[in-house]
PDB file of N, H, CA, C and O in Angstrom:
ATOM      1  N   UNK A   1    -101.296  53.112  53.480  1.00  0.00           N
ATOM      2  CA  UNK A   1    -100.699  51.929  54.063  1.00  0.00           C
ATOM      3  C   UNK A   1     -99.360  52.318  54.704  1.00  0.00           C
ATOM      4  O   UNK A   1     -98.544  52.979  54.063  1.00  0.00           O
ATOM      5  N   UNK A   2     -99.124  51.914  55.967  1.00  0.00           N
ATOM      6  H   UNK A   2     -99.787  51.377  56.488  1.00  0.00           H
ATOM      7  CA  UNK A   2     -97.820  52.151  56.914  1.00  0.00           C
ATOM      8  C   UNK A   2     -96.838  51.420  56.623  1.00  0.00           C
ATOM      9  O   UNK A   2     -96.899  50.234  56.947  1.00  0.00           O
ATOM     10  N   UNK A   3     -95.542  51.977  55.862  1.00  0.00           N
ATOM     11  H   UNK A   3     -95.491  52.940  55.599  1.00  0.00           H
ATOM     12  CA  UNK A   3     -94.278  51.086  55.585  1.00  0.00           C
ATOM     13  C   UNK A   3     -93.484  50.754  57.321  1.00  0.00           C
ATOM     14  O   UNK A   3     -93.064  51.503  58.204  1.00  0.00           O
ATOM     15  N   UNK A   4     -93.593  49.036  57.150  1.00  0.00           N
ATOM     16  H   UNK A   4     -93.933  48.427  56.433  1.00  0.00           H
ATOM     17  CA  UNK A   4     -93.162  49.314  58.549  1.00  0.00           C
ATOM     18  C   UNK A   4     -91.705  48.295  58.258  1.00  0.00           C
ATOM     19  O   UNK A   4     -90.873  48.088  59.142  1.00  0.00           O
ATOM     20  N   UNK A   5     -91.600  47.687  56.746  1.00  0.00           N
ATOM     21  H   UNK A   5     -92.276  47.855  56.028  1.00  0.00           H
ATOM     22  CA  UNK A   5     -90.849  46.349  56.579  1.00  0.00           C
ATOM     23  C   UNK A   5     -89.407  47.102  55.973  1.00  0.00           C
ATOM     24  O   UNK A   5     -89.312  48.095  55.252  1.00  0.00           O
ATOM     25  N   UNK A   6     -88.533  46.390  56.451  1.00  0.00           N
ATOM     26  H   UNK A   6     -88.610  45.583  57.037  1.00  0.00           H
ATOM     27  CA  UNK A   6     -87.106  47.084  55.671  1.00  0.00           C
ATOM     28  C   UNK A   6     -86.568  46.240  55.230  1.00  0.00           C
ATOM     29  O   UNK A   6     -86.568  45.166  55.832  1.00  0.00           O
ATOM     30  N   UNK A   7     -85.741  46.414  53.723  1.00  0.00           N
ATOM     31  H   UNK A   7     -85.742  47.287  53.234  1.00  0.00           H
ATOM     32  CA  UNK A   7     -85.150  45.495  53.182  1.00  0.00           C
ATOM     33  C   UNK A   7     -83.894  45.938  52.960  1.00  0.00           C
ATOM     34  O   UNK A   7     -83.572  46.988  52.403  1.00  0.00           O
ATOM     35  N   UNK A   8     -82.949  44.803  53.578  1.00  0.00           N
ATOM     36  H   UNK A   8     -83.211  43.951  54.030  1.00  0.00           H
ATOM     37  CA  UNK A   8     -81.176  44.654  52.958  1.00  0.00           C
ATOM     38  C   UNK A   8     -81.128  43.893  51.877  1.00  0.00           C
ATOM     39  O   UNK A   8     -81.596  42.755  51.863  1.00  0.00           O
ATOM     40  N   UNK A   9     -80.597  44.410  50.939  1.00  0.00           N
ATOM     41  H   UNK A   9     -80.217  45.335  50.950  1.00  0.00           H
ATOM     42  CA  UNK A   9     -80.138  43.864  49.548  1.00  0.00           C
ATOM     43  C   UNK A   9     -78.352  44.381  49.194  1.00  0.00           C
ATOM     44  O   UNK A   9     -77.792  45.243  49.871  1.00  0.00           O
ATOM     45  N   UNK A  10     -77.932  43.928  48.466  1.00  0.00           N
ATOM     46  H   UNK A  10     -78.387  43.227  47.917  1.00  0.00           H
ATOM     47  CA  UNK A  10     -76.878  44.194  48.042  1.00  0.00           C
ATOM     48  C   UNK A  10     -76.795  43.488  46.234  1.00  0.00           C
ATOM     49  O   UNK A  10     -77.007  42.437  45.629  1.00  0.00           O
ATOM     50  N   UNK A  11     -76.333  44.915  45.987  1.00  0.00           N
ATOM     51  H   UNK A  11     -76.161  45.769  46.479  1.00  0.00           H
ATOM     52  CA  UNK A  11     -76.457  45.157  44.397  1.00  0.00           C
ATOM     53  C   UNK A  11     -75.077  45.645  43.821  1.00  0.00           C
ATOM     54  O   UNK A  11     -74.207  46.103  44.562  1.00  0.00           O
ATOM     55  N   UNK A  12     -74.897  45.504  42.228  1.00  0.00           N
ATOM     56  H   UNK A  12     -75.604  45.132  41.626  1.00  0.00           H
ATOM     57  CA  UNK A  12     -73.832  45.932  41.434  1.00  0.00           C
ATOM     58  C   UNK A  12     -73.807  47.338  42.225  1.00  0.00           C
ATOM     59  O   UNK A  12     -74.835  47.879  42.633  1.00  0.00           O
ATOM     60  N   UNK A  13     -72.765  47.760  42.359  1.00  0.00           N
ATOM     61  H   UNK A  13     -71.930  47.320  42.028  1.00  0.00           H
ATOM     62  CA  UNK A  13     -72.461  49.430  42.574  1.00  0.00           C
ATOM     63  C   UNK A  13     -72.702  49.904  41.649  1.00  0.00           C
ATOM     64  O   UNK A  13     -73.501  50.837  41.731  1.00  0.00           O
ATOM     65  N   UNK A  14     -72.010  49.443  39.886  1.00  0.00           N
ATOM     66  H   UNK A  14     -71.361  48.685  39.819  1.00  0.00           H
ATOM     67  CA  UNK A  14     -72.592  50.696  38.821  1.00  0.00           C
ATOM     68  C   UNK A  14     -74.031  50.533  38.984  1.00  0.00           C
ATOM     69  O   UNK A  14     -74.783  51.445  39.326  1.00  0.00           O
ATOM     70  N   UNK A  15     -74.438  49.158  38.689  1.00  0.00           N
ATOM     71  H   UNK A  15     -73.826  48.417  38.412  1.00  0.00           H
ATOM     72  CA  UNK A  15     -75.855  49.313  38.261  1.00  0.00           C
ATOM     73  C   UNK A  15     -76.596  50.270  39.442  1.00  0.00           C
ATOM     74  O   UNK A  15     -77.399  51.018  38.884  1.00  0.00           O
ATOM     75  N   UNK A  16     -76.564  50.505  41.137  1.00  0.00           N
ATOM     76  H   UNK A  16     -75.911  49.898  41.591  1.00  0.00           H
ATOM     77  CA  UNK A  16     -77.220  50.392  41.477  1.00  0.00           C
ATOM     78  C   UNK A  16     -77.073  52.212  41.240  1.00  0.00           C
ATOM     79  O   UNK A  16     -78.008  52.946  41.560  1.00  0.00           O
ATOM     80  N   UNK A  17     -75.776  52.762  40.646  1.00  0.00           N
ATOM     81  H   UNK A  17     -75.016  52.165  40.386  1.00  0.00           H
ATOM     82  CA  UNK A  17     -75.551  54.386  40.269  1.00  0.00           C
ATOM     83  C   UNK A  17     -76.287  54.820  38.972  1.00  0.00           C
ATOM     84  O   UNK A  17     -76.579  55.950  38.580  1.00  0.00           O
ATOM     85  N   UNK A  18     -76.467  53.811  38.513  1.00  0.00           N
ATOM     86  H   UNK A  18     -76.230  52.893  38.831  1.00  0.00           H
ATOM     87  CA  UNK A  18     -77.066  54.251  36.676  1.00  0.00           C
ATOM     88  C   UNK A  18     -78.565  54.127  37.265  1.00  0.00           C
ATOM     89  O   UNK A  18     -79.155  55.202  37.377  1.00  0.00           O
ATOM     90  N   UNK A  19     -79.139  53.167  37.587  1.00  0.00           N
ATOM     91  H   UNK A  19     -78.660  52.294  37.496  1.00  0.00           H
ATOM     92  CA  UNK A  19     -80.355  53.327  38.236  1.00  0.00           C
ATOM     93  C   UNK A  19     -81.163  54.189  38.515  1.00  0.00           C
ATOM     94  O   UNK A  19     -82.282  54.575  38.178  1.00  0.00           O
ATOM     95  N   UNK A  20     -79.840  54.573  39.666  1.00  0.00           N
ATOM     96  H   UNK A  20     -78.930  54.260  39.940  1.00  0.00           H
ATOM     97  CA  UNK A  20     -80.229  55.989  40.849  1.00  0.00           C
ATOM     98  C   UNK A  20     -80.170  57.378  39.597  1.00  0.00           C
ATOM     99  O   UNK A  20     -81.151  58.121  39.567  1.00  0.00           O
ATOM    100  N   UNK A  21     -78.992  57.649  38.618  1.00  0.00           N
ATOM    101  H   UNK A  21     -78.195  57.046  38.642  1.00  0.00           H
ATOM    102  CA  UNK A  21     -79.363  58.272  37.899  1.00  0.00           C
ATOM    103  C   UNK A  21     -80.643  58.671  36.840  1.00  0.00           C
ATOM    104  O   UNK A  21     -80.919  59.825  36.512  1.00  0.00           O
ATOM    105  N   UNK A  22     -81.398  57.374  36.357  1.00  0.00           N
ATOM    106  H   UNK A  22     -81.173  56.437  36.623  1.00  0.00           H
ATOM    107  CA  UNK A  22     -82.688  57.541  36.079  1.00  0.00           C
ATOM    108  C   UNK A  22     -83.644  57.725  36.804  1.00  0.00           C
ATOM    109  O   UNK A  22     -84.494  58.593  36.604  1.00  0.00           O
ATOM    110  N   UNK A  23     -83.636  56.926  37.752  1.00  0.00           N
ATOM    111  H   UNK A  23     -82.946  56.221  37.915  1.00  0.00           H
ATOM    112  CA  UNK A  23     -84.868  57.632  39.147  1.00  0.00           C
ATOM    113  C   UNK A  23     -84.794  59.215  39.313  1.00  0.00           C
ATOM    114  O   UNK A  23     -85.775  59.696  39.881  1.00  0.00           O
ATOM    115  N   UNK A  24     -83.792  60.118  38.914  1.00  0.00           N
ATOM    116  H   UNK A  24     -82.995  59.727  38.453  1.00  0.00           H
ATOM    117  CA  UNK A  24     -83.475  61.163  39.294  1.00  0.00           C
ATOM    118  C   UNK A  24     -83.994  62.001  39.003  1.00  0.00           C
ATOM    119  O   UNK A  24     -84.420  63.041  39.504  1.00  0.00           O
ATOM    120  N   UNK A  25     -83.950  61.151  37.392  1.00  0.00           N
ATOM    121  H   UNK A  25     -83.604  60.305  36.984  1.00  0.00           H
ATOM    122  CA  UNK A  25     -84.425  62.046  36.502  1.00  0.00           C
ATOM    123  C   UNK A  25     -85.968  61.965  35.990  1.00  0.00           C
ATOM    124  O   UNK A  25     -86.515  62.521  35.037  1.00  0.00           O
ATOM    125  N   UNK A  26     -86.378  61.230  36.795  1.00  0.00           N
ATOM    126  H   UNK A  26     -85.934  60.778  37.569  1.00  0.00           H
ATOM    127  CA  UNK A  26     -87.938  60.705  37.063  1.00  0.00           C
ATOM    128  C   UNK A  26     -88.115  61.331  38.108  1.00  0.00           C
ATOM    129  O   UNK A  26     -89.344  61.309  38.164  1.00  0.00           O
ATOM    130  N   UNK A  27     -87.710  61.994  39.172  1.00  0.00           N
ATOM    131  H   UNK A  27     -86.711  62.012  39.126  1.00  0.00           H
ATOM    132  CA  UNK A  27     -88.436  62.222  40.316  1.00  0.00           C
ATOM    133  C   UNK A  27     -88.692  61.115  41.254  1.00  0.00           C
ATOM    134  O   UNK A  27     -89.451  61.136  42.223  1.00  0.00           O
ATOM    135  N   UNK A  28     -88.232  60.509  40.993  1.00  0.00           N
ATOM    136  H   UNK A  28     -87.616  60.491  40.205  1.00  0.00           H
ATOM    137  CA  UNK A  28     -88.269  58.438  42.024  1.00  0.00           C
ATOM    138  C   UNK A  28     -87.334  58.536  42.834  1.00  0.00           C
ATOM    139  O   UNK A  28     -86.139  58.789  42.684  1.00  0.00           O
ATOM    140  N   UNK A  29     -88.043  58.287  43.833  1.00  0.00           N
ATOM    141  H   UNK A  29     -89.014  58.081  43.955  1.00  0.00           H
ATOM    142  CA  UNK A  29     -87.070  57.883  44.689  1.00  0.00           C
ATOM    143  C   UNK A  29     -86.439  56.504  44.756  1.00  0.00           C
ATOM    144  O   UNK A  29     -87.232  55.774  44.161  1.00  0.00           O
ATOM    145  N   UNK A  30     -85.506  55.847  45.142  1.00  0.00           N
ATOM    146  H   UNK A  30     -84.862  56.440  45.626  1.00  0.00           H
ATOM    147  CA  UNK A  30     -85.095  54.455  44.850  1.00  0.00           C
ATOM    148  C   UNK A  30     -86.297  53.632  45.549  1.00  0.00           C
ATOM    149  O   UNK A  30     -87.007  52.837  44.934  1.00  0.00           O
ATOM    150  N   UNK A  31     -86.453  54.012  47.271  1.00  0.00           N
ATOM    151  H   UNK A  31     -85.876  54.658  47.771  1.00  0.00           H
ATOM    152  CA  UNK A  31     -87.117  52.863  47.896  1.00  0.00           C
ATOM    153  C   UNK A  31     -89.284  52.876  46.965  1.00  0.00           C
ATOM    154  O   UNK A  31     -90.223  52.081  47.027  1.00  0.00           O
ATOM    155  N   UNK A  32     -89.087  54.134  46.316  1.00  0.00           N
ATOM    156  H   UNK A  32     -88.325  54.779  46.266  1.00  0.00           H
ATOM    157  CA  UNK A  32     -90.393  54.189  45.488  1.00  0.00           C
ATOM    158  C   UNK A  32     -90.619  53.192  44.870  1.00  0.00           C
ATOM    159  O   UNK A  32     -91.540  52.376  44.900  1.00  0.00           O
ATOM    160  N   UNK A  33     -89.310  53.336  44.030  1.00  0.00           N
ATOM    161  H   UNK A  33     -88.562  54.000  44.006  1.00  0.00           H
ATOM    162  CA  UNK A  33     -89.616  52.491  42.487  1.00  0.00           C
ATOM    163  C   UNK A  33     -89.506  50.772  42.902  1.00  0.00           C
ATOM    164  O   UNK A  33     -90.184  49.952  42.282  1.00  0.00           O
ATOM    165  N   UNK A  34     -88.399  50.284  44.226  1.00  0.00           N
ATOM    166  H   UNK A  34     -87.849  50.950  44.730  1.00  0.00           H
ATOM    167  CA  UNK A  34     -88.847  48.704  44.909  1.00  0.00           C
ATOM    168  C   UNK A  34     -90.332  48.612  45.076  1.00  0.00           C
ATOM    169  O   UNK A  34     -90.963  47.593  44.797  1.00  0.00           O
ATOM    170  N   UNK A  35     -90.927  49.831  45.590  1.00  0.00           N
ATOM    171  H   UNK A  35     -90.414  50.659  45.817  1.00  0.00           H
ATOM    172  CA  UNK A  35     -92.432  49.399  46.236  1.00  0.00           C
ATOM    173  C   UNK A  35     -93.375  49.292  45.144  1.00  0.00           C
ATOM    174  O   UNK A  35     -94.559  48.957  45.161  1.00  0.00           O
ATOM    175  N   UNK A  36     -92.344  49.771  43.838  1.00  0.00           N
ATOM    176  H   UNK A  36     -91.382  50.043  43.824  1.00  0.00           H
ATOM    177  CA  UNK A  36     -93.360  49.874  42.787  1.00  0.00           C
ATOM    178  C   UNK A  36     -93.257  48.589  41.990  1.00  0.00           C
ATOM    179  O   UNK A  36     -94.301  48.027  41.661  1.00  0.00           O
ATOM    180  N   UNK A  37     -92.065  48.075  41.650  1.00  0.00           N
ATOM    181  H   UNK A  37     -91.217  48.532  41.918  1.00  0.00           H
ATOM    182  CA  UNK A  37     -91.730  46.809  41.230  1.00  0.00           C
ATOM    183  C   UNK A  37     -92.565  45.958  42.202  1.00  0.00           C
ATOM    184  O   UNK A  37     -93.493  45.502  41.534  1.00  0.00           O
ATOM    185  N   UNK A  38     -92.659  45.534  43.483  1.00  0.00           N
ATOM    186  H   UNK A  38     -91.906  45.905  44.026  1.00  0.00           H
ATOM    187  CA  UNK A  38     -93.479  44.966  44.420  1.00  0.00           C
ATOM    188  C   UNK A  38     -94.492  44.753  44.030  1.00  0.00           C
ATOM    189  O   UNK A  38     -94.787  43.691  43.482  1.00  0.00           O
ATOM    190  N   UNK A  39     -95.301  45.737  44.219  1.00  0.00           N
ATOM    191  H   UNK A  39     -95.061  46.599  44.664  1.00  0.00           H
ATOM    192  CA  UNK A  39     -96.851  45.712  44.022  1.00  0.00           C
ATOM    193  C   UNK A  39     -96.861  45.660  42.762  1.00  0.00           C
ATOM    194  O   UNK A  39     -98.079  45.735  42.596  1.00  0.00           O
ATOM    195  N   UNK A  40     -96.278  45.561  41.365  1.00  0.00           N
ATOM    196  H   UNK A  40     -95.289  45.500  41.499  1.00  0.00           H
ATOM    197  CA  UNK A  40     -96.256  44.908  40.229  1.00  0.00           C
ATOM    198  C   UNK A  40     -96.361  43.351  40.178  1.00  0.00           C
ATOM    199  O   UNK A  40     -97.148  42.663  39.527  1.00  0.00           O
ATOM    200  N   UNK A  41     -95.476  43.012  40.938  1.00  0.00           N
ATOM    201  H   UNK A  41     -94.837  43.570  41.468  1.00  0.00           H
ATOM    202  CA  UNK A  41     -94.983  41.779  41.229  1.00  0.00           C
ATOM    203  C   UNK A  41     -96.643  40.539  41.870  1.00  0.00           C
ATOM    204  O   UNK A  41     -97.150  39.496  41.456  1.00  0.00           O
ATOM    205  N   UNK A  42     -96.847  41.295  42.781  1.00  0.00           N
ATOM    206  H   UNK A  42     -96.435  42.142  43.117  1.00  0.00           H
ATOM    207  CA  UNK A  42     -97.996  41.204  43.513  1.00  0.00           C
ATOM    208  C   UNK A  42     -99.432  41.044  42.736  1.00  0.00           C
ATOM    209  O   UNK A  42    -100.354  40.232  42.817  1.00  0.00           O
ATOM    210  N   UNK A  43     -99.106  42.529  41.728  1.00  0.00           N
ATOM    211  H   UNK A  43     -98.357  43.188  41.662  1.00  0.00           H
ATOM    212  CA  UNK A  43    -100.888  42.384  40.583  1.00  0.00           C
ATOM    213  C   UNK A  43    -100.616  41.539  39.425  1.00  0.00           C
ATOM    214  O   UNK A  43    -101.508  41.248  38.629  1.00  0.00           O
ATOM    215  N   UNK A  44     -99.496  41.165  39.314  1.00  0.00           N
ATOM    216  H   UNK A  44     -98.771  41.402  39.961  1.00  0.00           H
ATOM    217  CA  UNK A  44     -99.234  40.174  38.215  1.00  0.00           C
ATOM    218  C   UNK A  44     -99.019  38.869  38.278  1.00  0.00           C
ATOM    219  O   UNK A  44     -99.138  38.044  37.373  1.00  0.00           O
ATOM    220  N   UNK A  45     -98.580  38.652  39.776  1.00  0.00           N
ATOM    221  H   UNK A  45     -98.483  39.322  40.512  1.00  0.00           H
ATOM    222  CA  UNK A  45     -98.711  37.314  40.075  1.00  0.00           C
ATOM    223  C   UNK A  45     -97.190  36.614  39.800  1.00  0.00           C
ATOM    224  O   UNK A  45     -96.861  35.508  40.230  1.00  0.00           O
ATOM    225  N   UNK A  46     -96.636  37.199  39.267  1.00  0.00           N
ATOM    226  H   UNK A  46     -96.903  38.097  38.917  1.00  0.00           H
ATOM    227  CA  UNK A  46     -94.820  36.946  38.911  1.00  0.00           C
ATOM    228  C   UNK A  46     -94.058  38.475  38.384  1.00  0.00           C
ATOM    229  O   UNK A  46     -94.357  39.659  38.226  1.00  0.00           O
ATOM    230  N   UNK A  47     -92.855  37.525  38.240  1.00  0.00           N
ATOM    231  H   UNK A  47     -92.612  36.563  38.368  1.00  0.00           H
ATOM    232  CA  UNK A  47     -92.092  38.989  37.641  1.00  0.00           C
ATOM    233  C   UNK A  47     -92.634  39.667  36.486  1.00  0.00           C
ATOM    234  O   UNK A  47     -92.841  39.105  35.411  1.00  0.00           O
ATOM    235  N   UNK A  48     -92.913  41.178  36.784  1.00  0.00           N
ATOM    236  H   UNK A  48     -92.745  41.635  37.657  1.00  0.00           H
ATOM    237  CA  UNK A  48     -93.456  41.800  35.460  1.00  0.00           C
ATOM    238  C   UNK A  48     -93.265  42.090  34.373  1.00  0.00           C
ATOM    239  O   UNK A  48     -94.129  42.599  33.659  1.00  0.00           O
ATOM    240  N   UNK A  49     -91.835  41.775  33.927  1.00  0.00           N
ATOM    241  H   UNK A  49     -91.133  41.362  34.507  1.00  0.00           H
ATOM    242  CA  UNK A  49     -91.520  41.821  32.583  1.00  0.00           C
ATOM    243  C   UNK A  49     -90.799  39.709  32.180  1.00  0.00           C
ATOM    244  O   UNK A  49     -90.621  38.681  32.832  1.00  0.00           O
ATOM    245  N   UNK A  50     -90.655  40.159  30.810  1.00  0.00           N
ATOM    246  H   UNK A  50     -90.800  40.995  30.281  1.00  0.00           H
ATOM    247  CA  UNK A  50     -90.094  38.475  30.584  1.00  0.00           C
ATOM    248  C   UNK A  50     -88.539  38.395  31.137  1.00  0.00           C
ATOM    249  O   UNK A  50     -87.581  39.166  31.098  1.00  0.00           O
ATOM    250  N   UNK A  51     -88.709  37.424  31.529  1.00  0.00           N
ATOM    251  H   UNK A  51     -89.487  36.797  31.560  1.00  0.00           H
ATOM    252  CA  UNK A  51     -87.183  37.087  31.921  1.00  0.00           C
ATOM    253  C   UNK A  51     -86.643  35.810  30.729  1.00  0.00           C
ATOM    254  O   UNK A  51     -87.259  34.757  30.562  1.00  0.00           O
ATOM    255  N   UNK A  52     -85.662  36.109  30.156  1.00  0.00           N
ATOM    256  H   UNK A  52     -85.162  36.964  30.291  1.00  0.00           H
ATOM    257  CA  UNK A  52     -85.493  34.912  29.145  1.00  0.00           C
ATOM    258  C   UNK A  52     -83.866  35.060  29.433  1.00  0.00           C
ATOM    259  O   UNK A  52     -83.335  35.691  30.347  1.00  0.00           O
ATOM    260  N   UNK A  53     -83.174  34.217  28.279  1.00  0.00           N
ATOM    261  H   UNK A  53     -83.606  33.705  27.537  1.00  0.00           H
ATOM    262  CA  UNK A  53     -81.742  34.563  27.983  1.00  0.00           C
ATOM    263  C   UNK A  53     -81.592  34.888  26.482  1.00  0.00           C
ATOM    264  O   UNK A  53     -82.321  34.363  25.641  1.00  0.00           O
ATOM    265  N   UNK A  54     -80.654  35.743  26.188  1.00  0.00           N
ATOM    266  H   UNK A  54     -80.062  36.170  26.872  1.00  0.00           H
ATOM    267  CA  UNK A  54     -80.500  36.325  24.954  1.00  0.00           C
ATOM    268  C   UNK A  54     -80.113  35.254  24.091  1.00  0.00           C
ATOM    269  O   UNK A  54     -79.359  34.349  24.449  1.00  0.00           O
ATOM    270  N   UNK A  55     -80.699  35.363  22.791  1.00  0.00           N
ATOM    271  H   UNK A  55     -81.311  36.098  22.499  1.00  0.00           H
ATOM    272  CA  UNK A  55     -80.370  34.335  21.659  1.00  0.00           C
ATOM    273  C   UNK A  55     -78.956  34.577  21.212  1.00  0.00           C
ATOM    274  O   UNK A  55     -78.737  35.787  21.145  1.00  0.00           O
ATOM    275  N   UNK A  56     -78.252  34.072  20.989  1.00  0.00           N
ATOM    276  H   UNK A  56     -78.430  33.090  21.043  1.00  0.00           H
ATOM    277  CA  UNK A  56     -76.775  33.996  20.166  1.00  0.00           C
ATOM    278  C   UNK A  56     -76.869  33.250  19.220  1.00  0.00           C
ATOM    279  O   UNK A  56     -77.352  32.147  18.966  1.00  0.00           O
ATOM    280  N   UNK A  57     -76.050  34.427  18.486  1.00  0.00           N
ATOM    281  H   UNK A  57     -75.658  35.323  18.693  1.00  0.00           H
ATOM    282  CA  UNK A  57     -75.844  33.849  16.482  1.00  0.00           C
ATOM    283  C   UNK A  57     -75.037  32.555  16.726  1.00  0.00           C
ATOM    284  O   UNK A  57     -74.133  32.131  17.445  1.00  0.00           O
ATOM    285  N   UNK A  58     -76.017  32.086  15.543  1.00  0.00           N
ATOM    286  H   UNK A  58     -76.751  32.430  14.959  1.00  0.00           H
ATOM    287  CA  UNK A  58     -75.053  30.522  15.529  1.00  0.00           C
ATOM    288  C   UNK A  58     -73.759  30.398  15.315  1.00  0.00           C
ATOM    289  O   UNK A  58     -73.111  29.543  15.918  1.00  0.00           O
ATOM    290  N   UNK A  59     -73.175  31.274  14.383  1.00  0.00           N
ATOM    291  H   UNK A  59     -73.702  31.969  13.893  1.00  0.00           H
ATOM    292  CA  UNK A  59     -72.121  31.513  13.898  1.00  0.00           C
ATOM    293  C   UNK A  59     -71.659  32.934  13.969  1.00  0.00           C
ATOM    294  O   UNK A  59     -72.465  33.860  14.062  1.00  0.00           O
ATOM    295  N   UNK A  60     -70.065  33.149  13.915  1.00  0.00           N
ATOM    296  H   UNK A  60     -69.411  32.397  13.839  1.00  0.00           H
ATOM    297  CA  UNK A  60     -70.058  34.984  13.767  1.00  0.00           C
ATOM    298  C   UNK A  60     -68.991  34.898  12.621  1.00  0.00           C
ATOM    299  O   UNK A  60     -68.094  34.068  12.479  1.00  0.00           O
ATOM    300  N   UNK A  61     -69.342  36.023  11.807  1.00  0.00           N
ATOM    301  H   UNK A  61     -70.071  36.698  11.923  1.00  0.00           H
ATOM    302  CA  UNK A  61     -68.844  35.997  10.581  1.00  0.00           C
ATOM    303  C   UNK A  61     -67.543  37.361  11.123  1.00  0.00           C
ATOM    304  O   UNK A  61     -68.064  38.432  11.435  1.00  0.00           O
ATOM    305  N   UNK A  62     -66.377  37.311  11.193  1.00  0.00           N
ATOM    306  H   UNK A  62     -65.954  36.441  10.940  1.00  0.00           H
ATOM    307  CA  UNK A  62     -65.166  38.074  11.345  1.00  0.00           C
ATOM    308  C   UNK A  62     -65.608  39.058  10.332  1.00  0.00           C
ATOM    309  O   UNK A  62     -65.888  40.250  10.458  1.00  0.00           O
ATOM    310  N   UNK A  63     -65.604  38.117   9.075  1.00  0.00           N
ATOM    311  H   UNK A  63     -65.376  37.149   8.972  1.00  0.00           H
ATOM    312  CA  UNK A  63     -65.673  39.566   8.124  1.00  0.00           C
ATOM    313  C   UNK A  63     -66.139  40.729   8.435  1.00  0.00           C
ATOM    314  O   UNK A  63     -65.475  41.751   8.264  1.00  0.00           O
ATOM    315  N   UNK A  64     -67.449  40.725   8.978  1.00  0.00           N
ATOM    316  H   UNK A  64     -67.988  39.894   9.117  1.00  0.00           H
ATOM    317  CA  UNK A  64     -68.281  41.614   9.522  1.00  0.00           C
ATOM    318  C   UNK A  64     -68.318  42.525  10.810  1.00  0.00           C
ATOM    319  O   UNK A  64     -68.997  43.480  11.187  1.00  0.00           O
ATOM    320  N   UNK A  65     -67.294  41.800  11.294  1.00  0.00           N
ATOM    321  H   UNK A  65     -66.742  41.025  10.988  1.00  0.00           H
ATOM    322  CA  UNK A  65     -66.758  43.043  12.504  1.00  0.00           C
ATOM    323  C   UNK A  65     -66.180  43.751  12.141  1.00  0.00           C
ATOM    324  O   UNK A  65     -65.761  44.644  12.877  1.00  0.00           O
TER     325      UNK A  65
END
């Protein structure tokens, strides 16, 4: 299949360096791993992992820090 579509995004700078550091170390290239999230996106029909918000303790106990 012929990539013919280009995408502008704009992202965290660290995040988009810590990223690029694991792709690296995968052998990924950045615009890989979008086309790979994509066509995830695509065979799953939504985003491929859960998207939620993190639970927070009801209370925080000082003592314990």
């Amino acid at each position: 299949m012929e990539k013919t579509a280009t995408l502008n995004l704009r992202v965290n700078p660290d995040v988009k360096e810590k990223a690029e550091e694991v792709l690296s170390k995968l052998g990924v290239p950045m615009s890989t791993a979008i086309t790979m999230y994509l066509n995830q996106i695509v065979l799953t029909g939504g985003i491929p992992f859960s998207v939620t918000l993190p639970k927070a303790p009801v209370a925080v106990n000082a003592d314990m820090m």
